[in-house]
Structure formats: C-alpha cells, structure tokens
gemmi code that builds the backbone of each chain (N, CA, C; Angstrom):
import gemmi

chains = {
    "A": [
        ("UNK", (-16.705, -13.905, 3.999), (-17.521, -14.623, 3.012), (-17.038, -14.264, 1.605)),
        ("UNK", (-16.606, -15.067, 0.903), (-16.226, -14.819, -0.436), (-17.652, -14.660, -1.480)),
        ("UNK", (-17.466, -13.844, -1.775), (-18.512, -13.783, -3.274), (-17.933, -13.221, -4.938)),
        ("UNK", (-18.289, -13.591, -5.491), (-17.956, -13.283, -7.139), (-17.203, -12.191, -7.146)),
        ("UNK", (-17.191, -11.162, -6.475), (-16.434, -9.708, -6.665), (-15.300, -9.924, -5.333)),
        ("UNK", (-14.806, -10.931, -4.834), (-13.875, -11.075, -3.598), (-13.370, -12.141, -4.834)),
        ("UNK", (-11.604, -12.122, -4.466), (-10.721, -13.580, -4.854), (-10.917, -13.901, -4.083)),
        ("UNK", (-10.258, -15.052, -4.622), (-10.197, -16.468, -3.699), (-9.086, -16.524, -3.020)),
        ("UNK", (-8.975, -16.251, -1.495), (-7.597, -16.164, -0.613), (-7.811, -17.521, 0.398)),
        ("UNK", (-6.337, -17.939, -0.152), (-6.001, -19.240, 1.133), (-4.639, -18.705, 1.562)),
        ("UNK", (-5.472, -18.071, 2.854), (-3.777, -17.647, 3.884), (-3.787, -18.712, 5.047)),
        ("UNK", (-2.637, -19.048, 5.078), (-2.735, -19.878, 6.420), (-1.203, -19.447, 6.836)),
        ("UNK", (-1.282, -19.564, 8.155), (0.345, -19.435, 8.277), (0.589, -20.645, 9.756)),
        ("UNK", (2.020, -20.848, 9.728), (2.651, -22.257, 10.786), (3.711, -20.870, 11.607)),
        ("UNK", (3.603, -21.633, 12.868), (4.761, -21.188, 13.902), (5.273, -22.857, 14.196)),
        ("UNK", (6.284, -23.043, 13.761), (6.938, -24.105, 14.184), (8.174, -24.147, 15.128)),
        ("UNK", (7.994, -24.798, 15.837), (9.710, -24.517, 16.988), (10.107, -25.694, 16.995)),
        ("UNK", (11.282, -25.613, 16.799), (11.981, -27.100, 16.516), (13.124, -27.485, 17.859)),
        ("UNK", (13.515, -28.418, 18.170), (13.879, -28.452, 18.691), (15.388, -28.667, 19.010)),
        ("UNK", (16.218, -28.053, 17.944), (17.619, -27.367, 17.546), (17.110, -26.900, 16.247)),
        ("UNK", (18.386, -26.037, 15.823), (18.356, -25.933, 14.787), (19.596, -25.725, 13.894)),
        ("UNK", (19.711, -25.941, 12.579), (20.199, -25.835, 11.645), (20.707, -23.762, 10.816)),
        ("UNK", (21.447, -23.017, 11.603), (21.517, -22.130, 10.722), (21.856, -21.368, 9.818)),
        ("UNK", (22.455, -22.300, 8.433), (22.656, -22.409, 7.437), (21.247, -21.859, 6.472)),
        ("UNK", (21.531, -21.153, 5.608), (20.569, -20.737, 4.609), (19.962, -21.413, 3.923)),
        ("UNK", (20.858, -22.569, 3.459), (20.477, -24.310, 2.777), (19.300, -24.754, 3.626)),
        ("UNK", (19.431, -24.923, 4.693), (18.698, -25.419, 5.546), (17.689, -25.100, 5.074)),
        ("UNK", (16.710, -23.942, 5.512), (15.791, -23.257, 5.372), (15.240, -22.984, 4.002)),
        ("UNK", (16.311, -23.074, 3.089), (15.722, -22.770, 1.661), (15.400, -24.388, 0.912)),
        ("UNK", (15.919, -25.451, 1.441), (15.589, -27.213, 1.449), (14.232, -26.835, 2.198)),
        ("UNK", (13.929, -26.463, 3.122), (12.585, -26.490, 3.799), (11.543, -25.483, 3.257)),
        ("UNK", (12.037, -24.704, 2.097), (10.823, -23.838, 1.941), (10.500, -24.258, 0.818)),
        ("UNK", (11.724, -25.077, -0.102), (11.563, -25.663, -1.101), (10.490, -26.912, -1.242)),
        ("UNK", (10.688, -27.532, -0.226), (10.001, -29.465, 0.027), (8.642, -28.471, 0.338)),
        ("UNK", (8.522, -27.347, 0.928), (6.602, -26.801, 0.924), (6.259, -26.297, -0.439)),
        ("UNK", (7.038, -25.921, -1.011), (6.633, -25.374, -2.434), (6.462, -26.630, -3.845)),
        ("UNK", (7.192, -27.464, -3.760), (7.377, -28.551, -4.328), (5.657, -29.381, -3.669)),
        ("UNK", (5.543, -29.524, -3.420), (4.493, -30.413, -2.098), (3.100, -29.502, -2.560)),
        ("UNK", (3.379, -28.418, -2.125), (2.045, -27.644, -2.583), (1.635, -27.182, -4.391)),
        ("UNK", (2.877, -27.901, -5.168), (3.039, -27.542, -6.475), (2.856, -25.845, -6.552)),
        ("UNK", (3.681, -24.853, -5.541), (3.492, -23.505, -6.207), (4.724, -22.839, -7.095)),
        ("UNK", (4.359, -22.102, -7.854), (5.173, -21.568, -9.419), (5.888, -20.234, -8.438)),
        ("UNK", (6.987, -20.318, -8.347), (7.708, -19.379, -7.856), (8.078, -18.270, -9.112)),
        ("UNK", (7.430, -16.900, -9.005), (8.085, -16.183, -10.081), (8.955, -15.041, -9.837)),
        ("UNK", (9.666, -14.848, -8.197), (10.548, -13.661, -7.833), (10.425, -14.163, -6.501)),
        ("UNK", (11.722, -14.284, -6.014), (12.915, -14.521, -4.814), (13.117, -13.244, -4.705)),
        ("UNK", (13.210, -13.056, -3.182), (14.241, -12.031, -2.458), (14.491, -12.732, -0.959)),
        ("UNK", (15.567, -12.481, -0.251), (16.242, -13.197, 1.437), (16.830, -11.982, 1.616)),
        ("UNK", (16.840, -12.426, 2.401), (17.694, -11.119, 3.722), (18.745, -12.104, 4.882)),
        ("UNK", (19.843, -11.809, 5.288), (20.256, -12.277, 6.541), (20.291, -11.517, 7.224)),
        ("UNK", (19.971, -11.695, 8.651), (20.068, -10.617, 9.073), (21.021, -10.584, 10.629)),
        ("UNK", (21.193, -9.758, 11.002), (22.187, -9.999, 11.900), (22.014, -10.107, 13.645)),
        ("UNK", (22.512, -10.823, 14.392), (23.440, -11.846, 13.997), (23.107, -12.723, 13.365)),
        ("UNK", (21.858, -13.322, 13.594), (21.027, -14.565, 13.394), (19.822, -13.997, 12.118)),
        ("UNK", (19.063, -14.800, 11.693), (17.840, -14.986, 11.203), (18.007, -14.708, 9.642)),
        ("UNK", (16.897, -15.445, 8.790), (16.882, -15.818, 7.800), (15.644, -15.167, 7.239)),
        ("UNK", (14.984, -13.924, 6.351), (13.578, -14.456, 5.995), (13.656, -14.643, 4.063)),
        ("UNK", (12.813, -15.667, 3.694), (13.222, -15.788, 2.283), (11.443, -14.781, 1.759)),
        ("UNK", (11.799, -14.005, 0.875), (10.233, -14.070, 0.292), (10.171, -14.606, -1.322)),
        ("UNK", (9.256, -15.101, -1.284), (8.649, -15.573, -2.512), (7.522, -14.944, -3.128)),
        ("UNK", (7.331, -14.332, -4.464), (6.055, -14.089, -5.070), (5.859, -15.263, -5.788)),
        ("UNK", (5.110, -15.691, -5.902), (4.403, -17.047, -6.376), (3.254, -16.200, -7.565)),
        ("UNK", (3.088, -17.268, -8.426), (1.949, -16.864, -9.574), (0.839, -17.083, -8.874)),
        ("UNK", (0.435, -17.883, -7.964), (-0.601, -17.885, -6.673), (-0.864, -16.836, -5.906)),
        ("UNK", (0.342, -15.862, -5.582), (0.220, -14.709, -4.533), (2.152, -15.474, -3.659)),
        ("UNK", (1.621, -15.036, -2.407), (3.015, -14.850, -1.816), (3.624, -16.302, -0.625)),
        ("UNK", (4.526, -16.716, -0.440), (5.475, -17.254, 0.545), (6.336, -16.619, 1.449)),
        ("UNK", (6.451, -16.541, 2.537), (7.557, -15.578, 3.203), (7.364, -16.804, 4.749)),
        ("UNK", (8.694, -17.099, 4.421), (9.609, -17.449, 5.628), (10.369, -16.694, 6.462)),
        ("UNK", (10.605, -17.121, 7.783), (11.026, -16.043, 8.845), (12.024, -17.154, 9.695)),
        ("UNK", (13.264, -17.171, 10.223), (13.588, -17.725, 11.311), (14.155, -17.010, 11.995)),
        ("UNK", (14.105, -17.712, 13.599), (14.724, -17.219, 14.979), (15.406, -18.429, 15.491)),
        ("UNK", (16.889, -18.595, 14.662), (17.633, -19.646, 15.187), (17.767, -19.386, 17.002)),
        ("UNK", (17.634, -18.167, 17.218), (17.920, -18.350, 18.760), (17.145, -18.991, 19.892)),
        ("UNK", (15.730, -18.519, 19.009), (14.664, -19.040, 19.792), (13.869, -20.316, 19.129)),
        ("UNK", (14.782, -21.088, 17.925), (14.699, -22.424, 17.460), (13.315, -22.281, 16.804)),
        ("UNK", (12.839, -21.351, 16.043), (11.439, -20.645, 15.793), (11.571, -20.412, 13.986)),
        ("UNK", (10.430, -21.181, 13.820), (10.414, -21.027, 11.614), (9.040, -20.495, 12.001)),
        ("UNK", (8.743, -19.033, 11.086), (7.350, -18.421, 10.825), (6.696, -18.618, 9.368)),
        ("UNK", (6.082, -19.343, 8.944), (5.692, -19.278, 7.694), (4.214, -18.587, 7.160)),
        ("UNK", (4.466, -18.005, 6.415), (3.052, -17.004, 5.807), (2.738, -17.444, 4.188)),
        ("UNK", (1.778, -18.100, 4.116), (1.188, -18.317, 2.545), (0.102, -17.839, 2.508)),
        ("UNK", (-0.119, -17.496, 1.244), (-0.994, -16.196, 0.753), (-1.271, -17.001, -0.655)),
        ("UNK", (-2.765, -17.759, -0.986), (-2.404, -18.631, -2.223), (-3.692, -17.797, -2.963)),
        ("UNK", (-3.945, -18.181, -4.089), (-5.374, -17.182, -4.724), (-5.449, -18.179, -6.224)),
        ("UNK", (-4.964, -19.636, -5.684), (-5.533, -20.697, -6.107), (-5.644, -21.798, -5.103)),
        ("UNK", (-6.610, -22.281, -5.112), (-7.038, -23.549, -3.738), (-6.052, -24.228, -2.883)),
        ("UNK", (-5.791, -24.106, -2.405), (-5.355, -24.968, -1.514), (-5.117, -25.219, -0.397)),
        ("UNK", (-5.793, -26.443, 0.628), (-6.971, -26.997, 1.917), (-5.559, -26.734, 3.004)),
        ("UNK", (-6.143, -26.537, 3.734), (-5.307, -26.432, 4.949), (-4.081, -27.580, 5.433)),
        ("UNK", (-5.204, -29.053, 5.195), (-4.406, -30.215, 5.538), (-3.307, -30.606, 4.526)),
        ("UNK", (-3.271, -29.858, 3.198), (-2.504, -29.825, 2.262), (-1.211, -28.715, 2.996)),
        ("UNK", (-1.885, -27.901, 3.784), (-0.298, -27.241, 4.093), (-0.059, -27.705, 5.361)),
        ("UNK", (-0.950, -28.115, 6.023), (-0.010, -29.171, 7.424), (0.430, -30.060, 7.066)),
        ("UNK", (0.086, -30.954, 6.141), (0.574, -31.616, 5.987), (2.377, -31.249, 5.226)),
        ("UNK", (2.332, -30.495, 4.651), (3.325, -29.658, 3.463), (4.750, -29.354, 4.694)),
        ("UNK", (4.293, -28.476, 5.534), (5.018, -27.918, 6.542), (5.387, -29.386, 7.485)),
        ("UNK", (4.406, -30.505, 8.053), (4.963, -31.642, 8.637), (6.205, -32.493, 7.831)),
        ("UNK", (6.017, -32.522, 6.928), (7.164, -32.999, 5.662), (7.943, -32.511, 5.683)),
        ("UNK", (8.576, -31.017, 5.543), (9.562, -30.149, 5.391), (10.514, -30.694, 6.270)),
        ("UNK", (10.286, -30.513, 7.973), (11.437, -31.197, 8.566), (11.157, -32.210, 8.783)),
        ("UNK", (11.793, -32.575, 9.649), (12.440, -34.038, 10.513), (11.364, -34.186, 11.061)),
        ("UNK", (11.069, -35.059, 11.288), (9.597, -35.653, 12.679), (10.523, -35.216, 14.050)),
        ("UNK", (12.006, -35.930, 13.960), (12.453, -35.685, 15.789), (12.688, -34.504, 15.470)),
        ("UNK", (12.796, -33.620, 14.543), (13.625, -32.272, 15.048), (12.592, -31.611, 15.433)),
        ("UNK", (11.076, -31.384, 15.263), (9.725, -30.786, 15.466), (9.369, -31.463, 16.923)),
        ("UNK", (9.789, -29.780, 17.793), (8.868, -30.023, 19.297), (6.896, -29.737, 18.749)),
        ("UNK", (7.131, -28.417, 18.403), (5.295, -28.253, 18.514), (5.295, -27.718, 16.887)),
        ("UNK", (4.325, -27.372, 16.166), (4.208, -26.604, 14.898), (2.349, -26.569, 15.337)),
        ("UNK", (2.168, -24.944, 15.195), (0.700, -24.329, 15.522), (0.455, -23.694, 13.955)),
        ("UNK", (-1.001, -24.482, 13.378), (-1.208, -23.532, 12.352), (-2.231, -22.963, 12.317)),
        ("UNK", (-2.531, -22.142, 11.425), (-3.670, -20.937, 11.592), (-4.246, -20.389, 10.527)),
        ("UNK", (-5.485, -20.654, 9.986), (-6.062, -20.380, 8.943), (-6.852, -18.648, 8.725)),
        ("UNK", (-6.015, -18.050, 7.890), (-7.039, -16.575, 7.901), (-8.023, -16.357, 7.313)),
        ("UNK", (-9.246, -16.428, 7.291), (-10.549, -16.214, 6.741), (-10.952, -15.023, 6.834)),
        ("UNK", (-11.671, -14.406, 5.947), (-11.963, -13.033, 5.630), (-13.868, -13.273, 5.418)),
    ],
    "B": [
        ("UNK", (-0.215, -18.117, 22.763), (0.752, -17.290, 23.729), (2.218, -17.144, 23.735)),
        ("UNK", (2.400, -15.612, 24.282), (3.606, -15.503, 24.062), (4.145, -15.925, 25.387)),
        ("UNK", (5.944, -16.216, 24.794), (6.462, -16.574, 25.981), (7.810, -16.178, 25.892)),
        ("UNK", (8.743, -16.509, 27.036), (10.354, -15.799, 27.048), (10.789, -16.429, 25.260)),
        ("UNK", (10.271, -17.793, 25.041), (10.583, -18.423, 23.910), (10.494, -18.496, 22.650)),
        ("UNK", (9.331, -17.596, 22.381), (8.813, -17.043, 21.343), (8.600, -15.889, 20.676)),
        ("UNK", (9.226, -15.628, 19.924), (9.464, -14.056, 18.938), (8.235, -13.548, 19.469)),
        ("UNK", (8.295, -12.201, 19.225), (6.932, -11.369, 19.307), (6.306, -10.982, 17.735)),
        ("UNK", (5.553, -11.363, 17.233), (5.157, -11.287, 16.395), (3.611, -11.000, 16.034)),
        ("UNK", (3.240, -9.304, 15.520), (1.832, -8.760, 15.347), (1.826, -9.015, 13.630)),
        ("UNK", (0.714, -9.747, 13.541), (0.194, -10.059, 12.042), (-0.778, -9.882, 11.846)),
        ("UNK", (-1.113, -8.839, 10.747), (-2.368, -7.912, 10.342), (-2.470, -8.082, 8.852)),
        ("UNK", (-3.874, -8.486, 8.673), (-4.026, -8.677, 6.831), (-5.284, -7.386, 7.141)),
        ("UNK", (-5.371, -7.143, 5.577), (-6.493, -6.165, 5.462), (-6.577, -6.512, 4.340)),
        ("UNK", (-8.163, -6.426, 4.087), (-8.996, -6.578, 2.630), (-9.166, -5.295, 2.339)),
        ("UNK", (-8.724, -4.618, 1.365), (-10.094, -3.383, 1.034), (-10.327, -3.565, -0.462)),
        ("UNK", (-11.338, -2.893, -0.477), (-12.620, -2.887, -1.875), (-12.179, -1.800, -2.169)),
        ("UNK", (-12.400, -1.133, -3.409), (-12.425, 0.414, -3.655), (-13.278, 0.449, -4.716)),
        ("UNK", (-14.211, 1.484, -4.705), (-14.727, 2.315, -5.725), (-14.415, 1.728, -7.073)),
        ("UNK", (-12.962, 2.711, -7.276), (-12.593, 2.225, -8.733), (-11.281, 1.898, -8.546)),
        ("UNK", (-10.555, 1.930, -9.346), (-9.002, 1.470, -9.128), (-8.216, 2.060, -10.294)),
        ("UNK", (-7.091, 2.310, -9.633), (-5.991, 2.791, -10.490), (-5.159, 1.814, -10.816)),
        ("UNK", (-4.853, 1.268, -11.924), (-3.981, 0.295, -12.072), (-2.659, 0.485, -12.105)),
        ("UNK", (-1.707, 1.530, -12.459), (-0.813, 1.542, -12.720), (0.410, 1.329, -10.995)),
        ("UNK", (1.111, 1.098, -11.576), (2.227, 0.186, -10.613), (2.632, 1.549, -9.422)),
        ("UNK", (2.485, 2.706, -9.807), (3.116, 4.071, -8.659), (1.982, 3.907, -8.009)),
        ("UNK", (0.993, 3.720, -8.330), (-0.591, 4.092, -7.326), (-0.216, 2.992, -6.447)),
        ("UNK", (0.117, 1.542, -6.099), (0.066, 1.138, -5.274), (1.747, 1.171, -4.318)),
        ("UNK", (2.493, 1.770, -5.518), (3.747, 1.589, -4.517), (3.644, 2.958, -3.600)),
        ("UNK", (2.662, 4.072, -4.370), (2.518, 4.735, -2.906), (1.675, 4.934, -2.034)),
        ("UNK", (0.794, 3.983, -2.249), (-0.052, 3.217, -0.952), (1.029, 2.753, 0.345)),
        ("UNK", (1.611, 1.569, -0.296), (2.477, 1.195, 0.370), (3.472, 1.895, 1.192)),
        ("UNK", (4.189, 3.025, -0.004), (4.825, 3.899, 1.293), (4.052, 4.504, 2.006)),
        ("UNK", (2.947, 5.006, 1.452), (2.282, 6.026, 2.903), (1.983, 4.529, 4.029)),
        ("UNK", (2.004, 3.492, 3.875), (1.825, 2.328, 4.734), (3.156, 2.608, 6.041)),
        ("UNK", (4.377, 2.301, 4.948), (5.777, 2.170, 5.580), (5.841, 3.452, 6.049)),
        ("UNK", (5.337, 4.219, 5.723), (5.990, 5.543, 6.511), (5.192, 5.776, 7.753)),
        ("UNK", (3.895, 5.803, 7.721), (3.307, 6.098, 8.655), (3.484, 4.858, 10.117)),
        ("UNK", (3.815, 3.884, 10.088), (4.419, 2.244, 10.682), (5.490, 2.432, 10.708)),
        ("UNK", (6.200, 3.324, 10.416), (7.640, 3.545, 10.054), (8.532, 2.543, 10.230)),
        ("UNK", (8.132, 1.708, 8.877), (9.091, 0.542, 9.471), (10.043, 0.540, 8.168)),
        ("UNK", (11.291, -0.512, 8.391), (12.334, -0.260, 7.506), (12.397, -0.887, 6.506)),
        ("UNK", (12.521, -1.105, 5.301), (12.374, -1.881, 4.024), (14.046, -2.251, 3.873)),
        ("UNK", (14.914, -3.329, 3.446), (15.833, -4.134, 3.578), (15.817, -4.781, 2.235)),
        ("UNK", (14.953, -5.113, 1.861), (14.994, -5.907, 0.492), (13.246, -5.583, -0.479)),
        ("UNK", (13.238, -5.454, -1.473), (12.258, -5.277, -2.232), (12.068, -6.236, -3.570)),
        ("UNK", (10.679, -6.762, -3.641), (10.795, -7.138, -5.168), (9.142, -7.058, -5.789)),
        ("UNK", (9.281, -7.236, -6.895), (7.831, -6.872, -7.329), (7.699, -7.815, -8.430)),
        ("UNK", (6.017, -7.658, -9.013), (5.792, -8.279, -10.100), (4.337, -8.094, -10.853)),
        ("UNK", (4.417, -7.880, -11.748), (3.226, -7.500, -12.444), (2.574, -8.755, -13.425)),
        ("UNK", (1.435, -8.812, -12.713), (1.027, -10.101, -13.368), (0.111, -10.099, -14.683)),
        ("UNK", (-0.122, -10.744, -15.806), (-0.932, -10.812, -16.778), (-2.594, -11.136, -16.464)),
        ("UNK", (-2.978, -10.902, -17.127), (-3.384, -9.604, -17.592), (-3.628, -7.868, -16.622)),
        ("UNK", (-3.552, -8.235, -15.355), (-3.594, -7.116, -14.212), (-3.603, -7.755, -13.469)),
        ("UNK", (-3.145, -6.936, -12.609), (-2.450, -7.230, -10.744), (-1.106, -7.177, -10.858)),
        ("UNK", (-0.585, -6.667, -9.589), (0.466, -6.506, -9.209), (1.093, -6.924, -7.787)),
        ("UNK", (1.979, -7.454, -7.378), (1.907, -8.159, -6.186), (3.266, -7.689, -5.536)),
        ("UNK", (3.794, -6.576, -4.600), (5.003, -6.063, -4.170), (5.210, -6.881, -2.700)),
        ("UNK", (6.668, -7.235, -2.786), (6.926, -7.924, -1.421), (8.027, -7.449, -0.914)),
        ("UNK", (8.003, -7.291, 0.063), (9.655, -6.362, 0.747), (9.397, -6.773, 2.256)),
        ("UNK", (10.729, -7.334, 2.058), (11.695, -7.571, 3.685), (11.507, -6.350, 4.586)),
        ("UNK", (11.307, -6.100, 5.250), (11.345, -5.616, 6.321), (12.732, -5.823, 7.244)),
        ("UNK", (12.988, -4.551, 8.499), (14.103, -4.940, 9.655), (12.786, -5.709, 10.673)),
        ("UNK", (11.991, -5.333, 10.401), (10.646, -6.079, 11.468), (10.266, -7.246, 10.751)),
        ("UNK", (10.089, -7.359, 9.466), (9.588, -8.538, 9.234), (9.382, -8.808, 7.834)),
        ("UNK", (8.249, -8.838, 7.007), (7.175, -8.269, 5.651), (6.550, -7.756, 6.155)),
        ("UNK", (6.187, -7.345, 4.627), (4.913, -6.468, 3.985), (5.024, -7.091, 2.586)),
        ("UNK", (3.654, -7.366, 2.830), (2.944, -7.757, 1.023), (1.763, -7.346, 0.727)),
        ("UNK", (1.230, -6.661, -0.531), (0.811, -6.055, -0.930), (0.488, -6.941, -2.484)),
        ("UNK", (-0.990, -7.679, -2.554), (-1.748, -8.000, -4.088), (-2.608, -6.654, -4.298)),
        ("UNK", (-2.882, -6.825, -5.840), (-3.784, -5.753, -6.006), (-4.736, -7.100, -7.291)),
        ("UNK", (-6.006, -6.668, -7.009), (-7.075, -7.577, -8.579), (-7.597, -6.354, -8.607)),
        ("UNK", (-6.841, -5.377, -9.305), (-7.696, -4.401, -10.176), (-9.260, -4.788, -10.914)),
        ("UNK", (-8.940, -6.047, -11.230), (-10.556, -6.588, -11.742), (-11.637, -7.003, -11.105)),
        ("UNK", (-11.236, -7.000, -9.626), (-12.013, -6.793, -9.060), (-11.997, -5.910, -7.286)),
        ("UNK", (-11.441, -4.226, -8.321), (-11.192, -3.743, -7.195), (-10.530, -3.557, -6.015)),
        ("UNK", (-9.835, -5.332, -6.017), (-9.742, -5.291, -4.202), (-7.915, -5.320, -4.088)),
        ("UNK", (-7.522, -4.837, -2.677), (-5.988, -4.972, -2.445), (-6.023, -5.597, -1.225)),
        ("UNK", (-5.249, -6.715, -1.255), (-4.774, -7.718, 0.342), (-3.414, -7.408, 0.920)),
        ("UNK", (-3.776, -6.778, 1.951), (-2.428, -6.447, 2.552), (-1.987, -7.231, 3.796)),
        ("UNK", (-0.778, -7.776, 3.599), (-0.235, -8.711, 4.772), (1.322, -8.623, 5.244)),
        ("UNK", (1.242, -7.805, 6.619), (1.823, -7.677, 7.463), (2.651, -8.302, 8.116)),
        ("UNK", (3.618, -8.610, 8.770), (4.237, -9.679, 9.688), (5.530, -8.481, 10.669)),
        ("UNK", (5.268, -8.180, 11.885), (6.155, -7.492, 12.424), (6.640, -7.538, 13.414)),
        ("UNK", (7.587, -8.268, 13.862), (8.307, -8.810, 15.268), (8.945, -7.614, 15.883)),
        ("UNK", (8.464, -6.374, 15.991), (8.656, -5.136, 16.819), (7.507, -4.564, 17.031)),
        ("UNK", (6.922, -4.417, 17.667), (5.219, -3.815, 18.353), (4.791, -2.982, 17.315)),
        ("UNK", (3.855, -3.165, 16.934), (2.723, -2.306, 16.243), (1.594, -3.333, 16.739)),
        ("UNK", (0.648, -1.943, 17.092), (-0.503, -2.423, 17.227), (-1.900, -2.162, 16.115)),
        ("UNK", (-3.026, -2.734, 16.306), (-3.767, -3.301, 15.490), (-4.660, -1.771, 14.887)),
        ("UNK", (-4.730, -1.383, 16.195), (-5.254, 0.046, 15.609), (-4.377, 0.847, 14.585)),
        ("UNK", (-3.111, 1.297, 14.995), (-1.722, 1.560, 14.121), (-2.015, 1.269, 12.761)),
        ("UNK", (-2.268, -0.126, 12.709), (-2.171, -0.584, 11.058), (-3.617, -0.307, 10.718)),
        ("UNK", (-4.305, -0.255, 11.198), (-5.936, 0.188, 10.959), (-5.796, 1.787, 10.069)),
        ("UNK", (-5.175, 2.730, 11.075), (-5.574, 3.617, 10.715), (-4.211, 4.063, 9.110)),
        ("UNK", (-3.152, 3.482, 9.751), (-2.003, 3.361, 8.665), (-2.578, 3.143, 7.126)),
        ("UNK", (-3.509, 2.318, 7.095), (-4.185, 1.655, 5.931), (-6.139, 2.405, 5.201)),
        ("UNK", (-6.080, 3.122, 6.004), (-7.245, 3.591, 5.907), (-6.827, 5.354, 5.677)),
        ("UNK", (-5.478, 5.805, 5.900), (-4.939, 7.378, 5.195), (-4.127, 6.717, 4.062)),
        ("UNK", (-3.351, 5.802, 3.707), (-3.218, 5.192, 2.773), (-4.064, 5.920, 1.144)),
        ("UNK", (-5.165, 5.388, 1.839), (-6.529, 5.250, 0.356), (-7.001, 6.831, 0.833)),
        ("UNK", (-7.411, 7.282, -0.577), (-8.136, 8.545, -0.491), (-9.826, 8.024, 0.115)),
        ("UNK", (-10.508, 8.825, 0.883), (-11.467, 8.497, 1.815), (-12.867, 8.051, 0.984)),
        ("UNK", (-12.718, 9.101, -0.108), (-14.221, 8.454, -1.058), (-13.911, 7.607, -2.015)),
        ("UNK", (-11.993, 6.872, -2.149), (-12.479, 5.705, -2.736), (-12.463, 4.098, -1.991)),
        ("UNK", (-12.517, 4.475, -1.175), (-13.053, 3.162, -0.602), (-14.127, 2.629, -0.255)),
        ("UNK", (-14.366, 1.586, -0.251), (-15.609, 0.996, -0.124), (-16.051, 0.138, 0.734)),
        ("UNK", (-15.114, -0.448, 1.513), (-14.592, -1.239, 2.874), (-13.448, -1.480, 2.583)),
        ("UNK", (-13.492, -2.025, 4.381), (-11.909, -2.307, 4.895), (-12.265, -3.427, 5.875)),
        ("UNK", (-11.623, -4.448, 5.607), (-11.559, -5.619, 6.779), (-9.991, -5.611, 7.053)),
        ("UNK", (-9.994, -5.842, 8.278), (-8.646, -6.092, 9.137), (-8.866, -7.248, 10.108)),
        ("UNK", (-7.641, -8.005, 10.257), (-7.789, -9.444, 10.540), (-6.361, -9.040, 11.605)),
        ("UNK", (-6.220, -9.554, 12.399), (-5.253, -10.088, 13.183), (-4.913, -11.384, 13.597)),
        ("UNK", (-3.751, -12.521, 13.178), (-3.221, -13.301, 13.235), (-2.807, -13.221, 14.848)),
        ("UNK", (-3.321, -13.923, 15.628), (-2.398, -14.738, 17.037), (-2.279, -15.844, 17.498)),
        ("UNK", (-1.318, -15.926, 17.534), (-0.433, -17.770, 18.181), (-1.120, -17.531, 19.959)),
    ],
}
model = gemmi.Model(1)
for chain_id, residues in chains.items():
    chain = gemmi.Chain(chain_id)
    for i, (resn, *xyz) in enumerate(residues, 1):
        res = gemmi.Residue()
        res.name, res.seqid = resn, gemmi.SeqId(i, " ")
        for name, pos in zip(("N", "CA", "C"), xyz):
            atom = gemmi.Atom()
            atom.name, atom.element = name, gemmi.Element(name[0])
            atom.pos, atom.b_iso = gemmi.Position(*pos), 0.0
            res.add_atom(atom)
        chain.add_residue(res)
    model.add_chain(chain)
structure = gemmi.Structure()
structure.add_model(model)
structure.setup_entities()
C-alpha cells in the first residue's frame, strides 16, 4: 500500500522467449531502445557487460529509477526489469515490450507486476 | 515454471524504511557490499548516480545477474532489486539485507519475490 511517506514504485518485469534469435548487441540495444523511447524514459548512465560465451545484460539508470536487460541467446530468452518512480500502467509496458520485437519472432512474453 | 528452456532466475526486491538516514553516497555503497559479500556474488560492471536534490541510485552487473539499489533519503526508504540466475534463496537475501542495516535503524523490511 503506498502512502505519503512510501514513493511511488512501478516495477514490472517481461520474460520473453523468442523464437530465434539475433546475437548481436545492436539487436538488443534497438530493443531496449524502442521500450525506452515508447515509455518516454530519460536515460542518465549506461553500463553492458558481454558475457561469455553468450549473453548480453545492458543496465540503465533512468531519472525514473532503473532498466536492466538480460539475454540467453541459447535459451532464445530476453529478461527485462523496470523500476519507474514516475507512473507508468502496466499496459503501457506490454504494450512497450510487444513493439520492441517482431510479432513472428515472439513465441510467449509473461509479464509481472511487483506491488509492495 | 521452470523448465530445461528457461534460465533459472531468483528475483528479490526489498523495501526498507529506516529510522533516520544517512545520506552520504559510502553509507549506501556499504550497505550494498555487506549485501554482495554476504550473497557473495560477483560485481563485473558498476555505475552510479546521485540525483538532485537527494537520492542516489547504484547499479552493477553482476556474473549472476543485477543488483540495484535507490535510496529517497526524504523519505527514509531504500528499494533493493535483485536479479540472480545462480541459486540464492529468499531467506539468503532476507537475512543478507536485514545485517546490511544496523538493527535499531530500521523500521521495516518488505521482501517480495518475483516468479515466472
């Protein structure tokens, strides 16, 4: 329950599995971009990692709070975590994350709202 | 549910309140390590940011995953959010986060667990 002495937290996070994938860094940073663009958030500090052999995670501090992307090209698997502490509705980030890729390249995408 | 197909992934947010608060930027980066150390997990990339007029918001890559860390000094509270695709369990980060904080300044602790 939020009250006057709690911020205002909109965490939601997506498990999306696609059904190939792309694992190029472009890739993933076009897709974290079209959610950030979409959700209008102010990116104010980047950091990525590659990691080996496979996987990608980008983090973002946002003037909102945080972004952090995760992939498992092996297991065709994007993890996304937003952390916002200005509004914004859930169907604004399903919808955000449905946009990012391809309609055919998306087998399932599960999202999940954290409430406190 | 998990499956042969899907990363393993334990995701733990925690709210806590405190008493009073220390604002300055070492008080929470060594929250955080007593976090990472006691989880002993590996840090890979780091970045931070100090926001106007207060708060501070640290994000670091992980070999497991993130860790992010807001602080609203103005109102007390720190959101901590987890993401770790190598087993930790819920108690682990419970108690990880609760020797963290000195014992009489806290004021609650909510812990949330994220599952697909």
């Amino acid at each position: 329950m939020t009250n006057q002495s709690t911020p205002t937290i909109n965490h939601y996070v997506a498990l999306i599995k696609l059904k190939s994938f792309d694992e190029s860094l472009v890739f993933i940073e076009d897709v974290t971009q079209e959610i950030i663009n979409y959700l209008d958030l102010k990116v104010v500090k980047k950091t990525s990692h590659l990691f080996s052999p496979k996987g990608v995670t980008l983090a973002y501090i946002l003037s909102e709070s945080h972004l952090v992307i995760h992939t498992w090209p092996e297991l065709t698997t994007v993890h996304i975590d937003l952390v916002t502490c200005s509004y914004r509705g859930i169907e604004e980030f399903k919808t955000s994350v449905n946009s990012a890729f391809s309609e055919e390249d998306i087998e399932s995408i599960e999202i999940k709202s954290v409430d406190f």
